[in-house]
C-alpha positions in Angstrom: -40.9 0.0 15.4 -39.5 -3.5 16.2 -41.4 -6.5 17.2 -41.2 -7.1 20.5 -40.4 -11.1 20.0 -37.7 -11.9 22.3 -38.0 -9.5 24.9 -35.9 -10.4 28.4 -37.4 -11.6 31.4 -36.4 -12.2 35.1 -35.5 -15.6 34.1 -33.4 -14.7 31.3 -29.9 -12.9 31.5 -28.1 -11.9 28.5 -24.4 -10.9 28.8 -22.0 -11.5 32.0 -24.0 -9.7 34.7 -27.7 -9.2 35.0 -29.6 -6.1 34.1 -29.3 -2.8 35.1 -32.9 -2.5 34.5 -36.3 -4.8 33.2 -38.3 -2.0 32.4 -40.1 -1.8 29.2 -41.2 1.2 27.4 -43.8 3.3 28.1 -46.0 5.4 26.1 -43.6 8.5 26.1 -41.2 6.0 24.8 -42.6 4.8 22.3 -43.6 8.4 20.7 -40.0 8.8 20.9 -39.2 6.1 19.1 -41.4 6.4 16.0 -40.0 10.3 16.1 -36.6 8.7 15.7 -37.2 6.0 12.9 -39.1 8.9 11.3 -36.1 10.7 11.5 -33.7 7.9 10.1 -35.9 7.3 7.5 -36.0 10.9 6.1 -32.4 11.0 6.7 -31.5 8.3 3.9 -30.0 5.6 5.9 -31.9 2.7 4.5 -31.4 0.7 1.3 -34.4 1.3 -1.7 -35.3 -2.2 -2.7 -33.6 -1.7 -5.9 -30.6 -0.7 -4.3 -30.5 -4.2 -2.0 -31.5 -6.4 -5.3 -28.3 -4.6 -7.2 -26.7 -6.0 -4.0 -27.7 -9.6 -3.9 -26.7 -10.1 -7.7 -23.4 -8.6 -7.3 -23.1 -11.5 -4.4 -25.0 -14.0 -7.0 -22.1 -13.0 -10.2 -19.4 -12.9 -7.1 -20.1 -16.3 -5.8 -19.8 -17.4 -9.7 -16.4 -16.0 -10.7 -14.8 -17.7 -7.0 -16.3 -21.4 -7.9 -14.8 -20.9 -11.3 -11.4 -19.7 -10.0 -11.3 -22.7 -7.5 -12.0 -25.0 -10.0 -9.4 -23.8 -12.4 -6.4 -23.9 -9.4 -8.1 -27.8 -8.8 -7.2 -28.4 -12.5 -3.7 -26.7 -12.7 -3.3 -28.8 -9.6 -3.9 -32.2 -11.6 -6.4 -33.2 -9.7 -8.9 -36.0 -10.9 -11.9 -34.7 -13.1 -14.2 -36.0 -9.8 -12.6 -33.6 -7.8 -12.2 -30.6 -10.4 -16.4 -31.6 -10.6 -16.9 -31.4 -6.8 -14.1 -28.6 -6.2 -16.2 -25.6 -4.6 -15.5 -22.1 -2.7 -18.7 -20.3 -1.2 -18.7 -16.4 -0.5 -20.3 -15.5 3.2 -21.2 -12.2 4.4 -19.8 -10.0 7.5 -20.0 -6.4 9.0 -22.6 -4.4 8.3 -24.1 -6.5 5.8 -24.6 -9.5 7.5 -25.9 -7.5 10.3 -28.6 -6.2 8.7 -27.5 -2.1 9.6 -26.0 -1.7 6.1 -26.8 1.6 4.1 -27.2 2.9 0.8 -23.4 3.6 -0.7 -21.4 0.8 1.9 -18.8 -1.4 1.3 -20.5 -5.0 0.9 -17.6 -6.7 3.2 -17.3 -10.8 2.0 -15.5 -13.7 2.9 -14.3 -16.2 0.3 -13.7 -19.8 2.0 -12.3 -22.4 -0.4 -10.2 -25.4 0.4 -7.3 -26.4 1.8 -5.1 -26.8 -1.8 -5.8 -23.3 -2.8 -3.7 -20.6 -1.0 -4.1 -16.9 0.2 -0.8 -15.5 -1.2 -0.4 -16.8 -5.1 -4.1 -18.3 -6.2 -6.3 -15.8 -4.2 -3.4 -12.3 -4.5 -2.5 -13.3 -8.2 -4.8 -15.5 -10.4 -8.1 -14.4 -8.6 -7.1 -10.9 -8.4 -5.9 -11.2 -12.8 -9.3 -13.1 -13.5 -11.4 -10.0 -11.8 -8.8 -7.5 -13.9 -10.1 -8.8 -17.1 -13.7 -8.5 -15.9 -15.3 -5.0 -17.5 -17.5 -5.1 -14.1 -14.7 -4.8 -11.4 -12.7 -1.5 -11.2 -10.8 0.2 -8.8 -8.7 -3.0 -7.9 -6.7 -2.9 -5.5 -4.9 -5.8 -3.6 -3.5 -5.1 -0.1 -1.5 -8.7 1.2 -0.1 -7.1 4.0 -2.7 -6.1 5.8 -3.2 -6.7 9.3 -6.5 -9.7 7.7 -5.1 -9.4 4.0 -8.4 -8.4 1.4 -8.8 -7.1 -1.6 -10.7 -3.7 -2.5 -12.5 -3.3 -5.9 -15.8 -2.1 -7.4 -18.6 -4.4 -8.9 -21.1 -2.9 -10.8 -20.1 0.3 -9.0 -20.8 -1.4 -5.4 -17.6 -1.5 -3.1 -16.6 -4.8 -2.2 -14.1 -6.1 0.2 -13.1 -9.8 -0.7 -10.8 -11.6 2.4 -10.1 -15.4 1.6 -10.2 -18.2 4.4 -8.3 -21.4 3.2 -10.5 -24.2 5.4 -8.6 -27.7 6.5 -10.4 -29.6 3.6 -10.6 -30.3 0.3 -14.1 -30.0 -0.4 -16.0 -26.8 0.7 -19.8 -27.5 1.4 -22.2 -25.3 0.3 -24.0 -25.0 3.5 -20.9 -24.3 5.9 -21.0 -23.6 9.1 -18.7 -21.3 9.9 -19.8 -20.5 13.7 -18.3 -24.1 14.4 -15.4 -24.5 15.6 -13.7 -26.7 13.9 -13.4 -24.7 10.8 -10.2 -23.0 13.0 -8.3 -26.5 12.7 -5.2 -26.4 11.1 -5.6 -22.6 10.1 -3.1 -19.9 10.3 -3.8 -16.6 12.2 -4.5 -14.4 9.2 -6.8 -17.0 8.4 -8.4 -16.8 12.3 -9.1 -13.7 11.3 -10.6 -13.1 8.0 -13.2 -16.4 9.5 -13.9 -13.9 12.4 -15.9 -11.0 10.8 -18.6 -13.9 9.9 -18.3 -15.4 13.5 -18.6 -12.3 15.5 -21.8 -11.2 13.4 -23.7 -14.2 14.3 -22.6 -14.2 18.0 -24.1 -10.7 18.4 -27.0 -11.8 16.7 -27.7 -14.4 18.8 -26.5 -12.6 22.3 -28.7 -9.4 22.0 -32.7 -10.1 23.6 -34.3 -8.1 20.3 -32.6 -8.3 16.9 -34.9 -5.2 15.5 -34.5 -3.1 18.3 -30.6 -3.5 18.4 -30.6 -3.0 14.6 -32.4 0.3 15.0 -30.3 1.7 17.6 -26.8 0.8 15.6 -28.2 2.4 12.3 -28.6 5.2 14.5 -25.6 5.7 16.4 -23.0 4.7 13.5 -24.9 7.5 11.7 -24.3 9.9 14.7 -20.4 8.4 15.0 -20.5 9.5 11.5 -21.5 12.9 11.7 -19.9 13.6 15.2 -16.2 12.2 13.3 -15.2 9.5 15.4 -16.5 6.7 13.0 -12.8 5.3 11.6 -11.4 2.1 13.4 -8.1 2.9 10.9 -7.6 6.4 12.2 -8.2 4.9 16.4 -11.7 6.2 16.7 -15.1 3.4 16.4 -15.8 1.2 13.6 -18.7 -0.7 12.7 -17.4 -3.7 14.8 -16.8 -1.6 18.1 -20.1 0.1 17.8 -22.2 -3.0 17.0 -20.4 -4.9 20.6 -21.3 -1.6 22.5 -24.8 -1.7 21.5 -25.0 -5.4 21.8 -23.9 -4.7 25.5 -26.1 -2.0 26.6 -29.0 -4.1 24.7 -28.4 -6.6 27.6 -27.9 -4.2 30.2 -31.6 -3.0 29.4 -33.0 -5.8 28.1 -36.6 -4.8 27.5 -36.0 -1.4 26.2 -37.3 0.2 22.7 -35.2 2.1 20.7 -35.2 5.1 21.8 -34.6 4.6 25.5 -31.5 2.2 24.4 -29.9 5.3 22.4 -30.1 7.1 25.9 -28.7 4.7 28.0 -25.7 4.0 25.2 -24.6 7.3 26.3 -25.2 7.5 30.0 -23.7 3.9 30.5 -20.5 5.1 28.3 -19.8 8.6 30.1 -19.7 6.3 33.1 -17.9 3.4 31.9 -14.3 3.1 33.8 -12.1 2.6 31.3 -9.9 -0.1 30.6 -12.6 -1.9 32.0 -13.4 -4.2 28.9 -16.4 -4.8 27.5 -18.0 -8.0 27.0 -20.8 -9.9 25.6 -19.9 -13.1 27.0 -17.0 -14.9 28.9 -13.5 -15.2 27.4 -13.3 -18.8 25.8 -10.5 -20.8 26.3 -9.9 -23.7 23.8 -7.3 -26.6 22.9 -6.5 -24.8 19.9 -4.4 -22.5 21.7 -5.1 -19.2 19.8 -4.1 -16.7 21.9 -7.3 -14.6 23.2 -7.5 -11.0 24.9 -5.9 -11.5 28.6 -4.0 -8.5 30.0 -2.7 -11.1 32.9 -1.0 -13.0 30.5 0.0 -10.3 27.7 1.8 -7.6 28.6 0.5 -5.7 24.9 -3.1 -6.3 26.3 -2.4 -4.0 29.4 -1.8 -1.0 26.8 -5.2 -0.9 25.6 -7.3 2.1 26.4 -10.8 0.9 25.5 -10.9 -3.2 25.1 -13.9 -4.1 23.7 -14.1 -7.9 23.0 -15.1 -9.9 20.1 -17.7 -12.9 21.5 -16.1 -15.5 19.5 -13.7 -17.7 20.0 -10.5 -16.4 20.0 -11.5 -13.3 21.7 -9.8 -10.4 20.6 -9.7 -6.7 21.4 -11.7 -5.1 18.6 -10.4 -1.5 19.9 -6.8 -2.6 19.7 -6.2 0.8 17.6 -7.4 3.5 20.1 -5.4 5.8 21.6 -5.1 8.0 24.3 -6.3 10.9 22.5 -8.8 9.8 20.8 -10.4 7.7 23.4 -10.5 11.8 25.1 -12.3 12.8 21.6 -14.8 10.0 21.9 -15.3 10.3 25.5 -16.3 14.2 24.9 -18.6 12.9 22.1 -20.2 10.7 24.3 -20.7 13.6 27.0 -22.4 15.5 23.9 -24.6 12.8 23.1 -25.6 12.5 26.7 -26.4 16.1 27.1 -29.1 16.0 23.7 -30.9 12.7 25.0 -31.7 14.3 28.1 -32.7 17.6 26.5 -34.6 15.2 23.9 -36.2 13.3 27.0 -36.9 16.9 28.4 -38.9 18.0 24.8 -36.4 20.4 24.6 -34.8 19.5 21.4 -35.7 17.4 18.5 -33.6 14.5 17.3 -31.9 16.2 15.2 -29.8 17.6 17.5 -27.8 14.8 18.2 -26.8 14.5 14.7 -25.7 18.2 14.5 -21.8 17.7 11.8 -19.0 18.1 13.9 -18.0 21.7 13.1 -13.8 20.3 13.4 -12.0 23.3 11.6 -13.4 25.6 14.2 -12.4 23.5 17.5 -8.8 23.8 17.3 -6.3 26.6 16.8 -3.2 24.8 15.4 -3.8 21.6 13.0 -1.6 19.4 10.9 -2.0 19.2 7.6 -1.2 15.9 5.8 -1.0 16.1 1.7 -0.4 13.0 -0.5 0.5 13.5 -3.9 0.4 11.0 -6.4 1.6 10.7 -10.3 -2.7 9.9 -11.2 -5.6 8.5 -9.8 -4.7 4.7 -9.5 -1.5 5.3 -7.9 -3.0 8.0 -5.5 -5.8 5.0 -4.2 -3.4 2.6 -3.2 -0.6 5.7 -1.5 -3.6 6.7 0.4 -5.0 3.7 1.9 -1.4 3.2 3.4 -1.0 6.8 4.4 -4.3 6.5 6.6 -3.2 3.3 7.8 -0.6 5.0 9.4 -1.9 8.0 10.5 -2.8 6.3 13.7 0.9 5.9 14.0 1.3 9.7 13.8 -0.7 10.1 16.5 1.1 7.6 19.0 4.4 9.0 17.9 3.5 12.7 19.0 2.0 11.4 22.5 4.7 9.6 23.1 7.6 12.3 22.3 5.7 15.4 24.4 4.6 12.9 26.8 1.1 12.6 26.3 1.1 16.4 26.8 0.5 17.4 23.3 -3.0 16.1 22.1 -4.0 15.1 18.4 -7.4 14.8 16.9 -7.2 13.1 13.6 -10.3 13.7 11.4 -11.1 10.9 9.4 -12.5 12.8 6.5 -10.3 13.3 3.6 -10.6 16.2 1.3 -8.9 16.7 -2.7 -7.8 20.1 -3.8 -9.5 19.9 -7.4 -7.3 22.7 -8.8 -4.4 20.9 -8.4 -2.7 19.3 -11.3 -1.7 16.6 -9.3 -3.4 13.7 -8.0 -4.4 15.0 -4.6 -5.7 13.8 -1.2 -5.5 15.9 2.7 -6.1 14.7 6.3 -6.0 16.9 8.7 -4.9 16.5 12.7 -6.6 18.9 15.2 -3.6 19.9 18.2 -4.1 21.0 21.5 -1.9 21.2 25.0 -3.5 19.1 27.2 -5.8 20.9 29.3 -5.0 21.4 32.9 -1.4 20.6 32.5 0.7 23.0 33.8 3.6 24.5 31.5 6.8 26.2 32.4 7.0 29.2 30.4 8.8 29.1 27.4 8.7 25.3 27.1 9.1 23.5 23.3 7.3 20.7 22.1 9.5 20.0 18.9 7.6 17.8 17.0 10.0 18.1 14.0 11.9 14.8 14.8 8.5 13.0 15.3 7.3 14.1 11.8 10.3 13.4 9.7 10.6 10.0 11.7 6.8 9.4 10.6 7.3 10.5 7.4 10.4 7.7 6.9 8.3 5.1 8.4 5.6 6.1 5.2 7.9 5.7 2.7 8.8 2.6 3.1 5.7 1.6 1.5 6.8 -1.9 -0.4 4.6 -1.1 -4.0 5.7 2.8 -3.5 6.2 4.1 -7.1 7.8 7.6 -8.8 5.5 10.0 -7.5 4.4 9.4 -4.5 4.8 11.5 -1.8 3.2 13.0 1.2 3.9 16.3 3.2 3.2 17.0 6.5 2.8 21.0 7.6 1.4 22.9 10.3 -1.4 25.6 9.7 -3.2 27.8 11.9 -7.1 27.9 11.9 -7.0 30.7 9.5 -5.1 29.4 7.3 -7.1 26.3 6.7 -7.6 25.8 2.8 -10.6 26.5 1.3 -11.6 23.5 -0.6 -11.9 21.9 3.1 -15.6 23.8 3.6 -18.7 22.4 1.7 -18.9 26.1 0.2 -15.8 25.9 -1.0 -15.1 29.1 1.8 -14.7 29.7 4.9 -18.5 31.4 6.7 -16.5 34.5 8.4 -17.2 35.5 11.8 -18.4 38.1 12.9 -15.9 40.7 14.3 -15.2 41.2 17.9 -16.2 44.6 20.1 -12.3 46.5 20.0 -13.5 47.0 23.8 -12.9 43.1 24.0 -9.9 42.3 22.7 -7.0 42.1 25.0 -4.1 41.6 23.2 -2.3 42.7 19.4 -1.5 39.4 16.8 1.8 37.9 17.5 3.8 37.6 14.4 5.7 34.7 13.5 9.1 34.2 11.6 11.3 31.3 10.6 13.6 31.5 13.4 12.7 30.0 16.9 12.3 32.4 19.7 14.4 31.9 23.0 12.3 31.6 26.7 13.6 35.0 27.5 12.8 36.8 24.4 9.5 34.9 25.3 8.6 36.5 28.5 10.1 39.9 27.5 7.5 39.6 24.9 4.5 38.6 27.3 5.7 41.3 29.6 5.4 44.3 26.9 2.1 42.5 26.1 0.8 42.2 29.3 1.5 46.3 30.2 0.9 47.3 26.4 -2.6 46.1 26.0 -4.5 48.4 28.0 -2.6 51.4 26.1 -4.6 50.7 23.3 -4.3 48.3 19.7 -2.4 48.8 16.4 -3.7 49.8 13.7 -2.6 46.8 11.7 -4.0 44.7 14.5 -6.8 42.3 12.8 -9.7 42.3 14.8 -10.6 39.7 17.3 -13.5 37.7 16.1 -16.4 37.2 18.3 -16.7 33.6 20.0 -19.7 32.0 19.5 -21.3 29.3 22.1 -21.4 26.1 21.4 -24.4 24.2 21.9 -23.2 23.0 25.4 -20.7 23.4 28.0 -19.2 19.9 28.4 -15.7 21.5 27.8 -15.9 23.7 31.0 -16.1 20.8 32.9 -12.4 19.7 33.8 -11.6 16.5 31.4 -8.4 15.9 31.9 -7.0 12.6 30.0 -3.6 12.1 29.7 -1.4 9.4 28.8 -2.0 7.4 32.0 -4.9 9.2 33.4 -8.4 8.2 32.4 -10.2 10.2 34.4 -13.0 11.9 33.0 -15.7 14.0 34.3 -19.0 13.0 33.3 -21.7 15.5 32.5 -24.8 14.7 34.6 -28.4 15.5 32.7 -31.6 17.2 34.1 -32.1 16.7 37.3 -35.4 14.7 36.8 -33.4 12.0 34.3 -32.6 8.3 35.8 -29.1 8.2 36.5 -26.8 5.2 36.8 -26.6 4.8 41.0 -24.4 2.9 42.6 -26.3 -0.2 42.8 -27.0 0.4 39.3 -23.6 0.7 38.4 -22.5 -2.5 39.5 -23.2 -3.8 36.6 -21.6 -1.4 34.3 -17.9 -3.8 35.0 -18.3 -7.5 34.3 -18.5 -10.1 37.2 -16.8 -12.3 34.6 -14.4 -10.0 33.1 -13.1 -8.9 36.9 -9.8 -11.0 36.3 -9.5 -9.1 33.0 -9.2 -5.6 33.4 -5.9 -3.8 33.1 4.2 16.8 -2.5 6.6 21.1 -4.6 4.1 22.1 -6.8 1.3 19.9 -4.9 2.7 20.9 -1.5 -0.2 22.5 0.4 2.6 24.7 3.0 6.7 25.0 3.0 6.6 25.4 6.8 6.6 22.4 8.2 6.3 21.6 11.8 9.1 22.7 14.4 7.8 23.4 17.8 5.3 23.8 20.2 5.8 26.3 23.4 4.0 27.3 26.3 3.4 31.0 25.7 0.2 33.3 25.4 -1.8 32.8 22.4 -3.2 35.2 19.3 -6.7 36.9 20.1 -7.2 36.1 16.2 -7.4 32.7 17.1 -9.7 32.6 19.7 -13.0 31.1 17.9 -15.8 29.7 18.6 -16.2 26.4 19.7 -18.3 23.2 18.0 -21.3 21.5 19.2 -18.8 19.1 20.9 -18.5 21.2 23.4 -14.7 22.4 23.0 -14.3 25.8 24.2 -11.5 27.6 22.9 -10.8 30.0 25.5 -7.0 30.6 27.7 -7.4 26.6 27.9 -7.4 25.9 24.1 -4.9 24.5 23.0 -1.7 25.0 20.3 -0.9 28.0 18.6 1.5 29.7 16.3 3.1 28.9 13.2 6.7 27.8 14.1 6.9 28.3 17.5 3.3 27.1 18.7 2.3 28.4 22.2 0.1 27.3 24.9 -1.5 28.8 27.4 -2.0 28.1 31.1 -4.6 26.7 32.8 -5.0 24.0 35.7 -7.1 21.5 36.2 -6.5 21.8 39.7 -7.8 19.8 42.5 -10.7 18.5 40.7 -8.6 16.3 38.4 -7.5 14.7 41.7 -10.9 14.5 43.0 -12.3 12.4 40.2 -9.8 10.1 40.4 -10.3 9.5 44.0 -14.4 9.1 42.8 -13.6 6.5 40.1 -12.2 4.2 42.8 -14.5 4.9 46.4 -15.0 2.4 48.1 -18.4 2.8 48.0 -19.0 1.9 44.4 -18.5 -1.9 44.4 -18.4 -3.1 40.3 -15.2 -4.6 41.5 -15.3 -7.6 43.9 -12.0 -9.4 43.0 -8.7 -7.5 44.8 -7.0 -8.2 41.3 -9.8 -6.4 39.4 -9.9 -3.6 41.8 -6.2 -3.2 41.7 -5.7 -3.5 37.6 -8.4 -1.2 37.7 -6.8 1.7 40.2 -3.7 1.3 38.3 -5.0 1.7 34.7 -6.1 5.6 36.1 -2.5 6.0 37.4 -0.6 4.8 34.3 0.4 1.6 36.3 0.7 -2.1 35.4 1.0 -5.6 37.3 4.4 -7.2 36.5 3.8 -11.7 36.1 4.0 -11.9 39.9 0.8 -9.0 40.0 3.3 -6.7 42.1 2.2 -3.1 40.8 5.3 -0.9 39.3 4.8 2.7 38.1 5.4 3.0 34.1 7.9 5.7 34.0 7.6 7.9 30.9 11.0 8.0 29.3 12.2 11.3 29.3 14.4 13.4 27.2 16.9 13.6 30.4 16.8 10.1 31.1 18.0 9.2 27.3 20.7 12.1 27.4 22.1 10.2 30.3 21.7 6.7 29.2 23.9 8.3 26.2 26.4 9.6 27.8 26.9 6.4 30.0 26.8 4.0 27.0 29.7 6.7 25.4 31.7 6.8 28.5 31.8 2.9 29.1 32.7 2.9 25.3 35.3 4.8 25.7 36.5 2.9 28.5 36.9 -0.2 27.0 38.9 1.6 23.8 41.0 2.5 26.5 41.2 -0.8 28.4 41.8 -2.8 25.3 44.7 -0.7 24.1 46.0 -0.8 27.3 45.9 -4.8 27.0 47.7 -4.8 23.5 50.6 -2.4 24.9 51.3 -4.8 27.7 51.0 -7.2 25.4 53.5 -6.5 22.9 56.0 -5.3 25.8 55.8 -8.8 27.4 56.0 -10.4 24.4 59.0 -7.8 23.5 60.9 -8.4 26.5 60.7 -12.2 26.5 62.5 -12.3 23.1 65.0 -10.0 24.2 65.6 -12.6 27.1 65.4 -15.9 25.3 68.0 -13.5 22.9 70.4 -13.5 25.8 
């Protein structure tokens, strides 16, 4: 357990508001607490000493080969043999790492700062990446310049390392820099801003959190549950090390005295309750002379798009969550709910801890997934075609919510899986797809998807270091059809079979050719008056739907592209909730102004459309310990034609809404706040002038008529202009004639 050295008090307030709560632990707490490092411990998420020494040389040898490298550019330079002497470049720490929440097998993320002489793009991207070429150590190297902060990936000594470089405004580096001063930003260049960041925003949380142990205990634990509940991935829009370590921070100062154990419990209650876009914050948003631009949705329009801003405490302050998206914020939210659920029963003595870090069972929560292959000539090329494809996968995601309308949900997984068989370099993702639930569907209605693939897929291959071979193919697969090598038996467990007294309807077959909306509801009228008379023989048998270790999907979470309601999943009935007094604090006082492959080709089918019709009883499956139930609300189905089916949401939706914003819950004091705030729930935005307009989606309609006007006025000046030349030349015609005469 943690020391208790720096514990809050009444006189000390960490973070932008005060504390929810001063209480300490108590002796039920602390029993919980040594249950759960127990359980951490057992589970392999510390470093041996070995393992942590291996670490510190491989910084040691590191540190070596940069001061070398800068020395050599000082020489090539022709600089004096003084400076070549004094010429210096230090490596620093970030992430994980410099944290302290770093585990056996991580990446060991490092900054290289060297001086002003000695650029990112030909000394760091070219000579320091052919020095560590030559070195037997380093493998696996891999350079990636265009990268939102530009790094390069390799292996030392087997240990993963991500290098960024930071050219600083002088010409000497000292050795003991410090880099949480300011004036290190002078004269830098934004790529540069941020590379320096990872360093600054570690020692901010340090230093912003009322017990370092305890906070370092509760983010090992939760980034090992984000891990095994699948939303760990900043790339693929979920939470990264980053996000998790600024939530943790700010629940740490919400409950200031608490252990361990009671801080994993309140993580989750605070964020099933959190209204987001409300950001996040560990401390107020700096402004400096500089004039970086910092996180301000009043000021940039982009800002006012994020779904979960959570703010880096350094100055410039940035959104760290920049990358979620509507879809998977409704993922993590549901996670969240789960987690929420197993504290209390944990509190309760119902369940262990173990509970909460049941593996995300993801191939049996959806019906319909997509199924992303990248093929590669070998190994090396495959590395480098794979760290851009899940760089854009996120992209995939935004494309397909923004062509259905936010109607068609994704889940991207970020677990990738390799077909061993194949003869090709291999590598999968897979997306899970759902309607969204309570949204009500005319039946018979597409979602084509096909445009938004093959316009994904072109975006992809524009890859700049693309090479013969690389390829990727996107196809769509039904739950039964999800490849083997995918389950950690290399199977899939089957089911067991359904009573024939329960099923209700015979397996819909699917062909290449699209089906029209009234060959759709002929169909669901046979099946509706054919499935009492009995099932086929060739019929396979419904399989039995097992319960999932809670029932937070029956409660109506509806989260669309604009609505964020979400309807939180209350605990026991003895458990502390969040009131209304309490939940003051859960918005910032400060933050109120802010708120706002043929042969490695895995299926030929690829994706075409997505309609609104009954689904297969096949399909219907259990649900995972998330908490999806798969029932006449799941979601996508089919192999071409992919069908929904309907259910409502109905007045509750509406209901929560109107609860996220009473009156009677008063986190927001500022009209602006309050406003931003009402808005962000109803997919509306502030102009400059803070007048409120309503973001219309832009519809297929809407583009067809746009069309046709741009054609039409088009056309109309073809017609004018030729018009012009005829009078024209008859004037012109007519006045020779006369001056003729």
């Amino acid at each position: 357990m943690g020391s208790t050295e720096g514990l809050g008090s009444s006189t000390t307030q960490f973070g932008v508001t005060k504390p929810i709560s001063m209480a300490g632990p108590m002796s039920v707490d602390l029993q919980k607490t040594k249950e759960l490092e127990k359980f951490l411990a057992n589970s392999g998420i510390y470093e041996t000493k070995d393992q942590a020494a291996k670490r510190e040389e491989v910084l040691h040898r590191l540190g070596q080969v940069v001061k070398g490298w800068v020395k050599q550019i000082t020489r090539l330079r022709r600089y004096t043999d003084q400076m070549v002497e004094d010429a210096n470049a230090v490596i620093m720490t970030f992430g994980s790492y410099r944290l302290g929440v770093h585990g056996p097998g991580a990446d060991l993320d490092t900054l290289c700062i060297g001086p002003s002489y000695v650029n990112r793009e030909e000394d760091f991207f070219f000579t320091l990446h052919d020095i560590l070429a030559n070195m037997e150590e380093v493998t696996e190297l891999q350079p990636v310049p265009d990268a939102h902060v530009p790094v390069m990936k390799f292996k030392f000594d087997g240990i993963s390392v991500d290098l960024l470089y930071a050219s600083i405004s002088c010409l000497v580096v000292p050795e003991d820099m410090d880099i949480s001063n300011i004036s290190v930003l002078h004269n830098v260049d934004e790529p540069t801003v941020r590379s320096l960041n990872g360093c600054r925003v570690a020692d901010q949380i340090l230093k912003l959190v009322p017990n370092v142990e305890y906070f370092r205990t509760t983010l090992r634990c939760l980034k090992f549950w984000a891990k095994r509940r699948g939303i760990y991935s900043n790339v693929t829009g979920f939470l990264g090390g980053v996000n998790l370590a600024l939530l943790v921070a700010r629940v740490c100062q919400l409950y200031p005295n608490a252990n361990p154990s009671m801080l994993v419990s309140r993580f989750f209650r605070v964020y099933t309750q959190w209204r987001w876009p409300n950001p996040v914050m560990l401390c107020p948003i700096e402004e400096n002379e500089l004039g970086f631009s910092v996180w301000d949705p009043r000021r940039n329009p982009r800002d006012r798009t994020h779904h979960m801003p959570i703010i880096t405490p350094a100055y410039p302050c940035m959104n760290s969550s920049y990358s979620v998206s509507t879809s998977t914020l409704r993922v993590m939210m549901e996670q969240f709910q789960y987690g929420n659920k197993i504290c209390g029963e944990v509190e309760l003595n119902k369940v262990h801890w173990s509970a909460l870090f049941e593996p995300y069972i993801f191939f049996e929560s959806y019906k319909n997934y997509l199924q992303v292959d990248i093929v590669a000539a070998d190994v090396d090329d495959l590395r480098a075609w794979k760290g851009w494809v899940e760089s854009r996968l996120r992209q995939l995601t935004l494309m397909i919510e923004r062509d259905t309308i936010g109607k068609l949900q994704c889940h991207p997984y970020p677990h990738e899986y390799m077909d061993t068989s194949r003869q090709c370099a291999h590598s999968a993702f897979f997306m899970g797809l759902q309607r969204k639930q309570g949204e009500i569907v005319q039946e018979g209605h597409q979602f084509d998807i096909r445009g938004t693939v093959e316009e994904f897929k072109h975006s992809v291959n524009m890859y700049m270091f693309w090479r013969p071979g690389m390829d990727i193919y996107v196809s769509h697969v039904r739950r039964r059809q999800i490849p083997s090598y995918v389950f950690p038996d290399g199977y899939k467990r089957s089911r067991p079979s359904r009573p024939m007294a329960q099923m209700e309807t015979p397996p819909k077959s699917f062909h290449g050719d699209e089906v029209s909306g009234a060959e759709n509801r002929e169909r669901n009228h046979k099946r509706k008056h054919d499935c009492s008379a009995g099932v086929q023989p060739n019929v396979i048998l419904k399989k039995q739907a097992m319960s999932p270790p809670d029932s937070l999907a029956r409660s109506n979470t509806c989260l669309g592209s604009g609505d964020m309601a979400v309807n939180t999943v209350s605990g026991s009935s003895d458990r502390h909730e969040l009131t209304n007094s309490e939940s003051v604090n859960l918005s910032n006082n400060k933050q109120e102004e802010l708120s706002p492959e043929p042969e490695c080709a895995s299926n030929s089918s690829v994706i075409t459309s997505v309609t609104s019709d009954g689904g297969s009883p096949e399909d219907a499956g259990s649900a995972s310990g998330a908490g999806f139930v798969e029932g006449n609300s799941s979601g996508v189905e089919g192999m071409i034609n992919v069908r929904f089916e309907d259910t409502t949401c109905g007045t509750d939706s509406v209901m929560l809404v109107e609860n996220m914003v009473a009156p009677g819950n008063k986190i927001l004091q500022d009209p602006l706040q309050e406003q931003l705030e009402r808005n962000a729930l109803l997919a509306m935005v502030p102009d400059s002038k803070g007048r409120i307009h309503s973001e219309t989606l832009e519809k297929p309609v809407i583009r067809h008529v746009l069309f046709l006007t741009i054609c039409f006025f088009r056309a109309f000046l073809s017609v004018f202009c030729l018009y012009a030349i005829t009078c024209d030349f008859i004037y012109n015609r007519r006045l020779g004639l006369a001056s003729t005469a």
